[in-house]
NUVOGU-979359 format. One record per atom (N, C-alpha, C): residue number from 1; residue in one letter; atom name; x, y, z. Coordinates in steps of 0.2 Angstrom, whole numbers. Layout:
BEGIN
R resi resn name    xx    yy    zz
R  NUM    A   CA     X     Y     Z
...
! end
This chain:
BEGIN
R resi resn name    xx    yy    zz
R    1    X    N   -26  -370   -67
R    1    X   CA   -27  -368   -60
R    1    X    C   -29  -361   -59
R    2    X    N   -36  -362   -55
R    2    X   CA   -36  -352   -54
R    2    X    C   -32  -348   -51
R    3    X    N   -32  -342   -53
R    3    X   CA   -28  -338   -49
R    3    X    C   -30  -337   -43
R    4    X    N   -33  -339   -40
R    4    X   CA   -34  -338   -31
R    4    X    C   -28  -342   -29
R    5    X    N   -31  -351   -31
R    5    X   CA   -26  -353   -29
R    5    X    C   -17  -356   -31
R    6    X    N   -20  -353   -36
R    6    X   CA    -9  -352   -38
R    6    X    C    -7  -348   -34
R    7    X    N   -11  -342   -33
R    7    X   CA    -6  -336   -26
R    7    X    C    -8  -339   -19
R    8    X    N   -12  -343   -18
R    8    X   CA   -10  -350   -10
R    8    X    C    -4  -351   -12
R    9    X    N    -1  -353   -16
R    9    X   CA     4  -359   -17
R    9    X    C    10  -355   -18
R   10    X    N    10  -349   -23
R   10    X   CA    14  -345   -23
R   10    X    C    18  -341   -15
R   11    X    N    13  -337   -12
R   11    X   CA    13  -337    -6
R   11    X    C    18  -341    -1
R   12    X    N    14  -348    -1
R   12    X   CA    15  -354     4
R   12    X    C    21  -355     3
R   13    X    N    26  -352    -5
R   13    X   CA    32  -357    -5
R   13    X    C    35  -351    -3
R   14    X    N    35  -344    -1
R   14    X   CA    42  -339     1
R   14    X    C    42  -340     7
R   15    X    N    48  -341     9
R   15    X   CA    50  -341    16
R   15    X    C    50  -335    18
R   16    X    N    51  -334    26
R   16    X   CA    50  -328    30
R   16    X    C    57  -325    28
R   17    X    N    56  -316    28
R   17    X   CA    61  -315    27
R   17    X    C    66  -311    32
R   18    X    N    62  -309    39
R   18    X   CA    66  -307    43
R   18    X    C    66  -300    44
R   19    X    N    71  -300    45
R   19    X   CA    72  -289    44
R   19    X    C    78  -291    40
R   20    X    N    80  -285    37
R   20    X   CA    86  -286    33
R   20    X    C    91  -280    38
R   21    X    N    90  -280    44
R   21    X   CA    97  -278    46
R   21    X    C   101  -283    49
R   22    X    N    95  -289    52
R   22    X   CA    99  -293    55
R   22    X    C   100  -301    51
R   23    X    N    97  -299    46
R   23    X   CA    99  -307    40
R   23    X    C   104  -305    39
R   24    X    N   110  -312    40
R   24    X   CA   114  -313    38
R   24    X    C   116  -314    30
R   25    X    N   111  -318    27
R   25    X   CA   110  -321    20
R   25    X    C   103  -320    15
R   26    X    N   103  -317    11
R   26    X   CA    96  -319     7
R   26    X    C    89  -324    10
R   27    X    N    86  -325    14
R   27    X   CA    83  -333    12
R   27    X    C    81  -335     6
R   28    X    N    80  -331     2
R   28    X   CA    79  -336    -7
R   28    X    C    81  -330   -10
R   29    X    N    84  -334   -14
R   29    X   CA    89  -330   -19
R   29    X    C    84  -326   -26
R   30    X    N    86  -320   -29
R   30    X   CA    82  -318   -33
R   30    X    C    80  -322   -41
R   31    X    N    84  -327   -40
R   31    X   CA    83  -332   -46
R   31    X    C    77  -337   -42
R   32    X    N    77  -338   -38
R   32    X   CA    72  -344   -36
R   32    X    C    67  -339   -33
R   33    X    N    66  -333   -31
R   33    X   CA    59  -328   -33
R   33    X    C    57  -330   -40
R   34    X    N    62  -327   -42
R   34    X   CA    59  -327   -50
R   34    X    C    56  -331   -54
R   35    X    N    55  -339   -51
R   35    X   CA    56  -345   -54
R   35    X    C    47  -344   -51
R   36    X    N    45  -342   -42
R   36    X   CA    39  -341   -40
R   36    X    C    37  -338   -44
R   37    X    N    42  -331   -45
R   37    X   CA    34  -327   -48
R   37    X    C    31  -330   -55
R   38    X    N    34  -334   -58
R   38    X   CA    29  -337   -63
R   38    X    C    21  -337   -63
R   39    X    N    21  -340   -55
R   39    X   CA    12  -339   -54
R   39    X    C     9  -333   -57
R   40    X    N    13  -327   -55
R   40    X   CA     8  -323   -56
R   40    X    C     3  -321   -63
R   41    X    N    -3  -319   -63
R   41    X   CA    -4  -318   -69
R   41    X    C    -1  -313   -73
R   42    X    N    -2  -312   -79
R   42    X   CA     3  -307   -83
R   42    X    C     2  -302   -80
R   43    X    N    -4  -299   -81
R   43    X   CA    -6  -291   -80
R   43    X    C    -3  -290   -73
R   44    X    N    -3  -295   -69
R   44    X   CA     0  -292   -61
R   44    X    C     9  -294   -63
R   45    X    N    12  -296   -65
R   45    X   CA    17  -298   -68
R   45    X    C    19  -292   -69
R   46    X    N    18  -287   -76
R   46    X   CA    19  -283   -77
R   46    X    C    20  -277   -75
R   47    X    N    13  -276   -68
R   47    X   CA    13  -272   -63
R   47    X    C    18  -272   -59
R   48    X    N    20  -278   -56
R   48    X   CA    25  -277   -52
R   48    X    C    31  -277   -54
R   49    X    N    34  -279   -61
R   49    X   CA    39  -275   -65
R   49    X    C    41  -266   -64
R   50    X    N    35  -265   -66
R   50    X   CA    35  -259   -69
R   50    X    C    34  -256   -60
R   51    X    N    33  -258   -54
R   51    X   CA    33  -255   -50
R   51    X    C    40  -255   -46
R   52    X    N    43  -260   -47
R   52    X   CA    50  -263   -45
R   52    X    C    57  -258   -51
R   53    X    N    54  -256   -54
R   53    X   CA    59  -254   -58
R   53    X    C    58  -245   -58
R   54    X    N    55  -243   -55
R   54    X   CA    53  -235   -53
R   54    X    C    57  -236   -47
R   55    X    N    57  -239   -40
R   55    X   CA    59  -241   -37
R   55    X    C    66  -241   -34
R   56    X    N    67  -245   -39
R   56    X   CA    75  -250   -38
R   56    X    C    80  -245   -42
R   57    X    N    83  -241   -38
R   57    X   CA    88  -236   -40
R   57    X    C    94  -239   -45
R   58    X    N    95  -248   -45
R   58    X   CA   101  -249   -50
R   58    X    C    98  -249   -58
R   59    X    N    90  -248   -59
R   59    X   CA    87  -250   -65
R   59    X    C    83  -241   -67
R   60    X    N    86  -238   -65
R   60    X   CA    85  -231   -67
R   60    X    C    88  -228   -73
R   61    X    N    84  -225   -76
R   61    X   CA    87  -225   -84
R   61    X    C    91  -219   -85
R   62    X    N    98  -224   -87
R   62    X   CA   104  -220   -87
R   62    X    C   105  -214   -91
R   63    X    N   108  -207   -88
R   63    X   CA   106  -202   -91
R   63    X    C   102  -198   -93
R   64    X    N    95  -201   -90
R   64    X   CA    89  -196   -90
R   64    X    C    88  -191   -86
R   65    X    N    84  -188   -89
R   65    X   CA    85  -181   -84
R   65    X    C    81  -181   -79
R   66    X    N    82  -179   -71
R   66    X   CA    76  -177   -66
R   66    X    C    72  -176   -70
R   67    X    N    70  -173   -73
R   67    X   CA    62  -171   -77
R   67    X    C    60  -178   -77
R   68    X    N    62  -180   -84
R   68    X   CA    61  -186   -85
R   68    X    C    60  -191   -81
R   69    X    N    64  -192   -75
R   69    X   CA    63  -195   -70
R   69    X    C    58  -197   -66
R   70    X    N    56  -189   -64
R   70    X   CA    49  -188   -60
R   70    X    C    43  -189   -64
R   71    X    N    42  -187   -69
R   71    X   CA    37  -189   -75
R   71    X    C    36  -196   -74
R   72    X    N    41  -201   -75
R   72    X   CA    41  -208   -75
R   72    X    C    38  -211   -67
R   73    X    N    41  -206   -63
R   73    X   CA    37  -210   -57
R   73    X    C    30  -207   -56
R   74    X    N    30  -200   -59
R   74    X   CA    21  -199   -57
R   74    X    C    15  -203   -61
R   75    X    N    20  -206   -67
R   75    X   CA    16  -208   -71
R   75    X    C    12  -217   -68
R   76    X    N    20  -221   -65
R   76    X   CA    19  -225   -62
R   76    X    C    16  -226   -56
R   77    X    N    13  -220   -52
R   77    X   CA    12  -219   -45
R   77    X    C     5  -219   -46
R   78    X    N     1  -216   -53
R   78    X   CA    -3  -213   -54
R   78    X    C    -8  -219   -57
R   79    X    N    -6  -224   -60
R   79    X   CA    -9  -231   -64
R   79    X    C    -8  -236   -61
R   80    X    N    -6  -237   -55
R   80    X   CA    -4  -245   -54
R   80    X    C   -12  -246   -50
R   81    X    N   -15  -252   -53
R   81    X   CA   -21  -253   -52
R   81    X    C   -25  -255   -44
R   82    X    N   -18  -258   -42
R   82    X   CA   -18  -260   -35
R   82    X    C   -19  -255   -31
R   83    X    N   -23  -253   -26
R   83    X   CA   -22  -249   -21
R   83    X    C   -17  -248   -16
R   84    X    N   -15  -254   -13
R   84    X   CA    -9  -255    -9
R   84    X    C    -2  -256   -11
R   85    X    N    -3  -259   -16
R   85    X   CA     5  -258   -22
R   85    X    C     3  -248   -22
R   86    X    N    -1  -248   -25
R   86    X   CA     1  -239   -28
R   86    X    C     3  -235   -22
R   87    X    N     1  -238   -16
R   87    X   CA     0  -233   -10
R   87    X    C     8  -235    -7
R   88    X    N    11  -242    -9
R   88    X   CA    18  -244    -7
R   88    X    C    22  -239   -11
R   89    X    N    22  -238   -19
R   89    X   CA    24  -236   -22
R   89    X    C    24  -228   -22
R   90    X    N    20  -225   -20
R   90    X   CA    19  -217   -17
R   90    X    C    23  -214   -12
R   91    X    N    24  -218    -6
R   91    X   CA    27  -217     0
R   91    X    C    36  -218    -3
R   92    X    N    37  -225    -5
R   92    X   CA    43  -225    -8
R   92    X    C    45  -219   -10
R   93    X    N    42  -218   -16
R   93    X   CA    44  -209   -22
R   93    X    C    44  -204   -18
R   94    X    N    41  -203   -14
R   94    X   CA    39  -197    -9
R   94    X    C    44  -195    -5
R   95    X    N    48  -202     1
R   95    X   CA    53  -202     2
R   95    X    C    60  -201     0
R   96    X    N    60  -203    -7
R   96    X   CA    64  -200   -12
R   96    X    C    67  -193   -13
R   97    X    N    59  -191   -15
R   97    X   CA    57  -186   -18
R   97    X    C    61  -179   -12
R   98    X    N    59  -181    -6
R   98    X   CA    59  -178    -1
R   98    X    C    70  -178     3
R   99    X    N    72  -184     1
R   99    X   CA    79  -185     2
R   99    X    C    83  -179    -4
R  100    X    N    78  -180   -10
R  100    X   CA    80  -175   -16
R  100    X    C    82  -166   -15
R  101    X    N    76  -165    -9
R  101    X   CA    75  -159    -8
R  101    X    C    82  -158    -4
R  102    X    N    82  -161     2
R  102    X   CA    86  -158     7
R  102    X    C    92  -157     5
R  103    X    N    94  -164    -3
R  103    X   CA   103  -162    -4
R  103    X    C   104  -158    -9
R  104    X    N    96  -154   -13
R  104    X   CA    96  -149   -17
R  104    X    C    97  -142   -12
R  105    X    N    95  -144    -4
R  105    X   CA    95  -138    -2
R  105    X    C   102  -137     4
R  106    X    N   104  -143     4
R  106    X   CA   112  -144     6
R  106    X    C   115  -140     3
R  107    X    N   116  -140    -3
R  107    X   CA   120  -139    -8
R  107    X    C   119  -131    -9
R  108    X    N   113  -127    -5
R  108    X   CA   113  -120    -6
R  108    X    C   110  -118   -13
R  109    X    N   105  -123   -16
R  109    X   CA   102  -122   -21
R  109    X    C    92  -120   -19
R  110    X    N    90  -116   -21
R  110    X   CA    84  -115   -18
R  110    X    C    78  -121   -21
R  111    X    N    69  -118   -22
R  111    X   CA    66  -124   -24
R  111    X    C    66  -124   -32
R  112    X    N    68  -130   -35
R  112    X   CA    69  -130   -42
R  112    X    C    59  -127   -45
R  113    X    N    60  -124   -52
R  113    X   CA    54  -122   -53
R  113    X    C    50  -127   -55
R  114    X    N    51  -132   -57
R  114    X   CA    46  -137   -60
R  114    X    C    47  -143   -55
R  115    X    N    43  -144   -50
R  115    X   CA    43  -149   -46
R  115    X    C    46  -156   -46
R  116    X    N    43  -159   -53
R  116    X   CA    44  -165   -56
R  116    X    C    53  -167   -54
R  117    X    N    56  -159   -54
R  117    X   CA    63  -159   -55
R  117    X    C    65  -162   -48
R  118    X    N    60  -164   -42
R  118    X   CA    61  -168   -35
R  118    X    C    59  -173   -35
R  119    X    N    55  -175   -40
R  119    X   CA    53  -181   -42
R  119    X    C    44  -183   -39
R  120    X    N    43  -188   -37
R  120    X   CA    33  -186   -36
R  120    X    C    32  -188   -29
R  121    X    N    28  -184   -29
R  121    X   CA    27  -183   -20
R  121    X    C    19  -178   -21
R  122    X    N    17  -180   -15
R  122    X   CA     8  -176   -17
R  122    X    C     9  -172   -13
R  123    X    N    11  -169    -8
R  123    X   CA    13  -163    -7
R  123    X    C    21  -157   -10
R  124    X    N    22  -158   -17
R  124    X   CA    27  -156   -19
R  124    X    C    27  -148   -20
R  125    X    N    20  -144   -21
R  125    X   CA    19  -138   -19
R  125    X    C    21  -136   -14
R  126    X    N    17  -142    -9
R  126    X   CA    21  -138    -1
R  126    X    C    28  -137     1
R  127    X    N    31  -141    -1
R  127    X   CA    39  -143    -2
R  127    X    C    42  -135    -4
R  128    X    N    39  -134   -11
R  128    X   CA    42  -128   -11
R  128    X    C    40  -122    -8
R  129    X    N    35  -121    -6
R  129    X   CA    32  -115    -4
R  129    X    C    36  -115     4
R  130    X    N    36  -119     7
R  130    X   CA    41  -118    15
R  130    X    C    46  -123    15
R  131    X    N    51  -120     9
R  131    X   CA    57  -122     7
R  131    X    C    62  -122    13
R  132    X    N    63  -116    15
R  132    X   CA    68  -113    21
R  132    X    C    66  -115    28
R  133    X    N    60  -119    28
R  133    X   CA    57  -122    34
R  133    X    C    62  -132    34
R  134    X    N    65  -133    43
R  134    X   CA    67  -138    41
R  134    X    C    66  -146    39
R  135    X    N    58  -143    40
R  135    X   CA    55  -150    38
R  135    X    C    49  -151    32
R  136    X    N    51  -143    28
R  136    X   CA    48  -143    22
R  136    X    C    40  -142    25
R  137    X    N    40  -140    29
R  137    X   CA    30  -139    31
R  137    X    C    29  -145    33
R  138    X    N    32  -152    34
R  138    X   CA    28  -159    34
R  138    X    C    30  -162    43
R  139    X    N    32  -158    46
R  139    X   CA    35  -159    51
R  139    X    C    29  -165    55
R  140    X    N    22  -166    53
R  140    X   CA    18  -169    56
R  140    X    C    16  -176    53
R  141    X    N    18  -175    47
R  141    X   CA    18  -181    43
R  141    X    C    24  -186    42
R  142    X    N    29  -180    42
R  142    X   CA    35  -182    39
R  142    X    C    42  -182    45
R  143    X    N    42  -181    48
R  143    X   CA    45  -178    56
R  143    X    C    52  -180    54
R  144    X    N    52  -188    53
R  144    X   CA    59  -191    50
R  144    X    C    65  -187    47
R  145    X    N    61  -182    41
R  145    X   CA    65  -178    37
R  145    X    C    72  -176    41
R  146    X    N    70  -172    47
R  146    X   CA    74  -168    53
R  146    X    C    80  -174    55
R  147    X    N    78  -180    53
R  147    X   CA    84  -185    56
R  147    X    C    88  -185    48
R  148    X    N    83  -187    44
R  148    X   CA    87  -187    37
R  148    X    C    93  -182    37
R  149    X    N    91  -174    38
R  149    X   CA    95  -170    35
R  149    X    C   100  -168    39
R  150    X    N    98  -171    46
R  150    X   CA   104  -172    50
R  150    X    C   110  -176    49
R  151    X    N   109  -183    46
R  151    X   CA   113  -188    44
R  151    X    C   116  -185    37
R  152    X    N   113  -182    33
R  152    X   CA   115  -179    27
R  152    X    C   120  -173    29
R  153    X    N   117  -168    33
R  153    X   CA   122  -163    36
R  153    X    C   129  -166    38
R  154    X    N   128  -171    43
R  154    X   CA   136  -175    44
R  154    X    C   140  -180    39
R  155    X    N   137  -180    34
R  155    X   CA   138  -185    30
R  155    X    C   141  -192    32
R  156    X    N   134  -192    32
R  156    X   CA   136  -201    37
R  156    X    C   130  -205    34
R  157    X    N   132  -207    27
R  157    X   CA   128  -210    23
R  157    X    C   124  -217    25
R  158    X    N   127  -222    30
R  158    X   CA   126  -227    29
R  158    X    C   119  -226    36
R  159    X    N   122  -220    41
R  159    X   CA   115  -219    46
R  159    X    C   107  -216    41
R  160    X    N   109  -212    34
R  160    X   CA   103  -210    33
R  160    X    C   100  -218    27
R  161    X    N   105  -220    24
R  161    X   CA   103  -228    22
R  161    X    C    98  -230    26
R  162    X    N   100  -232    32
R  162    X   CA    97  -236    38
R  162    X    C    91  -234    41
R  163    X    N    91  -227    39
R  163    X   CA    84  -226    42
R  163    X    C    79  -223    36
R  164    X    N    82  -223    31
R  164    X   CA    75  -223    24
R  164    X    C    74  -229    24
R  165    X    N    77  -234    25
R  165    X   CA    75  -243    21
R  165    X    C    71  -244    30
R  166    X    N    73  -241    34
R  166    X   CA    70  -243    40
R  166    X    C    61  -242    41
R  167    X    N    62  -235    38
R  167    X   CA    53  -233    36
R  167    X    C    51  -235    31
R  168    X    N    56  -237    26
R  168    X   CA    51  -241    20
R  168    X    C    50  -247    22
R  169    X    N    52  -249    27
R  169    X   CA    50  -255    28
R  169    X    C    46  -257    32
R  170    X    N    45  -252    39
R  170    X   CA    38  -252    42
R  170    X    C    32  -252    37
R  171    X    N    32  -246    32
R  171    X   CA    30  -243    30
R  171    X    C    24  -250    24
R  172    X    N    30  -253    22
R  172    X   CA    28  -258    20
R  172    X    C    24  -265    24
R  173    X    N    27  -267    29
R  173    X   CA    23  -270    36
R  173    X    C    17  -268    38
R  174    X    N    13  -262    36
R  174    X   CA     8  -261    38
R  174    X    C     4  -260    33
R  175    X    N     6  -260    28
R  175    X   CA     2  -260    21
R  175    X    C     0  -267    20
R  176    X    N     3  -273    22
R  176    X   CA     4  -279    22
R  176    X    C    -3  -281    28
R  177    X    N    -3  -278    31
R  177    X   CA   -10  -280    35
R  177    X    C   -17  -282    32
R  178    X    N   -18  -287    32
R  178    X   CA   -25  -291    30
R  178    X    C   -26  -293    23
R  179    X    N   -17  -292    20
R  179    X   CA   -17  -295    13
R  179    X    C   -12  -302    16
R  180    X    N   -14  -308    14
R  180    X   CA   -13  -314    15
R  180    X    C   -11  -320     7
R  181    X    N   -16  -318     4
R  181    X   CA   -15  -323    -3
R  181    X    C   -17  -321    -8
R  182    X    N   -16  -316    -9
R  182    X   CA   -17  -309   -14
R  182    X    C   -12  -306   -18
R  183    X    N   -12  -303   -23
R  183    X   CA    -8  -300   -28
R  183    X    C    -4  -293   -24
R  184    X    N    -5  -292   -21
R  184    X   CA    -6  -286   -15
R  184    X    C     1  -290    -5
R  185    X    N     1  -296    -9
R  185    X   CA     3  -299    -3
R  185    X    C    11  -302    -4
R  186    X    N    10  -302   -11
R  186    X   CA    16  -306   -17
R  186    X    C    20  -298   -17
R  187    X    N    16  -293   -19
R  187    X   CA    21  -288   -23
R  187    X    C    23  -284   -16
R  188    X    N    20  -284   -10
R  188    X   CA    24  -281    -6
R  188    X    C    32  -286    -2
R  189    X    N    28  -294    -3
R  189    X   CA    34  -298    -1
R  189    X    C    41  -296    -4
R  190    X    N    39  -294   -12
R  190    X   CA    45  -295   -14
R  190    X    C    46  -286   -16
R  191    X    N    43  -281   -13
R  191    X   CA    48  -276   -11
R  191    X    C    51  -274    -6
R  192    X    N    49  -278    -2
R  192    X   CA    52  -282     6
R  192    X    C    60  -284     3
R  193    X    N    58  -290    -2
R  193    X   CA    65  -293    -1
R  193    X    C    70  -288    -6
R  194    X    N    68  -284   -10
R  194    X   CA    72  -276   -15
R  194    X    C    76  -273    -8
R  195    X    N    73  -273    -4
R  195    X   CA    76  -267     2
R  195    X    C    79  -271     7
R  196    X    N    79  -279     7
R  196    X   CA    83  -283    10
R  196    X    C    88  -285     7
R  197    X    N    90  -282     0
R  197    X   CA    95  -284    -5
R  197    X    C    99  -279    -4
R  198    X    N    97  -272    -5
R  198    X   CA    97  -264    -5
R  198    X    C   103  -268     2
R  199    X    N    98  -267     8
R  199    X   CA   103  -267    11
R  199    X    C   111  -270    11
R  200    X    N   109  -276    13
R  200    X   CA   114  -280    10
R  200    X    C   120  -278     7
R  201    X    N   118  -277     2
R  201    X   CA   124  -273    -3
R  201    X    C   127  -267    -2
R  202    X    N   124  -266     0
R  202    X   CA   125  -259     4
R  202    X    C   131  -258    10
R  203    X    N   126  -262    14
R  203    X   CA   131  -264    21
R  203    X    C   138  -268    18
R  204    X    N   138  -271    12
R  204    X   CA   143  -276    11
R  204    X    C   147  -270     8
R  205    X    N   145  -267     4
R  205    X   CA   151  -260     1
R  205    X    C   154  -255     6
R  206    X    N   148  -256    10
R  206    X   CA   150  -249    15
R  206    X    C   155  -253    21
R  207    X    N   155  -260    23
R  207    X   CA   163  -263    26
R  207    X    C   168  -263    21
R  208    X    N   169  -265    15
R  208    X   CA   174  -266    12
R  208    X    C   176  -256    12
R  209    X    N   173  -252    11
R  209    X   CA   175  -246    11
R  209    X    C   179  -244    19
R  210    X    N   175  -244    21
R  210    X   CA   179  -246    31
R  210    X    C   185  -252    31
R  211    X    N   187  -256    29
R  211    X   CA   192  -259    29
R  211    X    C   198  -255    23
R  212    X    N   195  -256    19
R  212    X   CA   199  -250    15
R  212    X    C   203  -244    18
R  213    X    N   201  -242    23
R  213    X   CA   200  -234    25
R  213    X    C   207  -235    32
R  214    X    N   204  -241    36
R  214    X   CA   209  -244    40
R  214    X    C   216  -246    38
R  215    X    N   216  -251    30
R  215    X   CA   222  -253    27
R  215    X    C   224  -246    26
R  216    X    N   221  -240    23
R  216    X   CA   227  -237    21
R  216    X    C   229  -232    28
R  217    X    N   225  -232    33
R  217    X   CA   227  -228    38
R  217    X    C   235  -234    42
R  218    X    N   235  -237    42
R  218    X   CA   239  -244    44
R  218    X    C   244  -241    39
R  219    X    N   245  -241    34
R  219    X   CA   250  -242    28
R  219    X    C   253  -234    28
R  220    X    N   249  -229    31
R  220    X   CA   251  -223    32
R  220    X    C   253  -220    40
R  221    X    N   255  -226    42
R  221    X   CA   257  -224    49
R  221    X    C   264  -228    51
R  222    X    N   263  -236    44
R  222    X   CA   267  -240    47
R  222    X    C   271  -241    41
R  223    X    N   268  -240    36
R  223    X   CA   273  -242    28
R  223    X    C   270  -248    27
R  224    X    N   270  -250    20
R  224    X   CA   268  -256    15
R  224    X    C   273  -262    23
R  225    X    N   269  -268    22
R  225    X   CA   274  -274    23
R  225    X    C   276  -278    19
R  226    X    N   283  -280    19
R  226    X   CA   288  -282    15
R  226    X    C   287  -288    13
R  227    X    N   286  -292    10
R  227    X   CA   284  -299     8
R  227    X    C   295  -300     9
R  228    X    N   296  -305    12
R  228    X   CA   304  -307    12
R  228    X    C   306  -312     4
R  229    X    N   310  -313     3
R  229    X   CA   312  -317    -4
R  229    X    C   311  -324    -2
R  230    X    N   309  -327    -6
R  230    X   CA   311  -335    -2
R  230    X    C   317  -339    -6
R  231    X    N   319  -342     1
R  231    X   CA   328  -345    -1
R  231    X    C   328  -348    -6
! end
């Protein structure tokens, strides 16, 4: 079958995925992607591996160093053949890159000397050269930051969550424009559904942490409840 029309068909079978603040549930589970992406050809296959795994903060390689790190994304940012995948994948890191800065400079730490040390972002010289500025000199490209560093300053994790996957995901929605049945069409679907899962799991940790919070507030006002002996 050609590759045109295995990605019709590929395509044809993902369901819509919504916005992931208001799904309830996955619409297809990451085993029954997986079983689609079979269509893909190798070499795209491979690509969105390797893109999905720069990305996906659970598959980062444990114990390596920021250096190491940013090497690996600039290296990934730099070869992905696709145009729209690498330009998905640029914005992602950037974002990153840029969340890296504010809580290196939260912490009353200045600009690291070796860039790579915030990871890959294409204005990373600017970043450091107007360090002590709040929006890192990008205040026209990047405006958001000043909401980031404000959710960051309060520590209220799950507002600046919400609104990094929020712009990755517009961000993603508009890259998505006039790819239909293309490799470019697949690999943004599916880091559409990375940031649909991201959240998810997110939101499910961050209630279970809130109920937690309430149990021990309860248990600290009113003491343990006694289970009675049965006759």
């Amino acid at each position: 079958m050609p590759a045109a029309t295995r990605y019709v068909d590929l395509i044809s079978s993902l369901p819509h995925l919504g916005t992931p603040f208001t799904a309830r549930e996955r619409p297809i589970t990451r085993r029954q992607l997986d079983r689609r992406l079979r269509l893909l050809e190798p070499g795209d296959a491979a690509t969105l591996q390797e893109a999905e795994g720069v990305l996906r903060w659970a598959v980062l390689q444990g114990g390596a160093d920021d250096r190491t790190q940013g090497a690996r994304a600039r290296r990934v940012a730099e070869t992905i053949a696709d145009s729209t995948l690498r330009e998905a994948v640029r914005r992602r890191l950037e974002s990153r890159a840029l969340v890296a800065a504010l809580r290196r400079r939260r912490d009353g730490l200045g600009p690291p000397d070796d860039p790579a040390m915030l990871g890959y972002h294409r204005a990373a010289d600017r970043i450091r050269r107007h360090w002590d500025d709040p929006a890192f000199g990008l205040r026209h490209s990047a405006a958001w930051v000043l909401d980031a560093d404000e959710h960051l300053q309060a520590g209220d994790s799950l507002a600046l969550e919400k609104l990094l996957l929020t712009r990755a995901w517009r961000d993603l929605d508009a890259l998505a424009q006039g790819h239909w049945f293309d490799f470019a069409a697949v690999a943004l679907y599916v880091l559409r559904w990375d940031l649909m899962d991201r959240w998810m799991r997110y939101d499910g940790e961050a209630a279970a942490q809130r109920f937690e919070a309430l149990v021990d507030r309860a248990l600290a006002a009113h003491g343990p409840v006694l289970q009675t002996e049965e006759a």
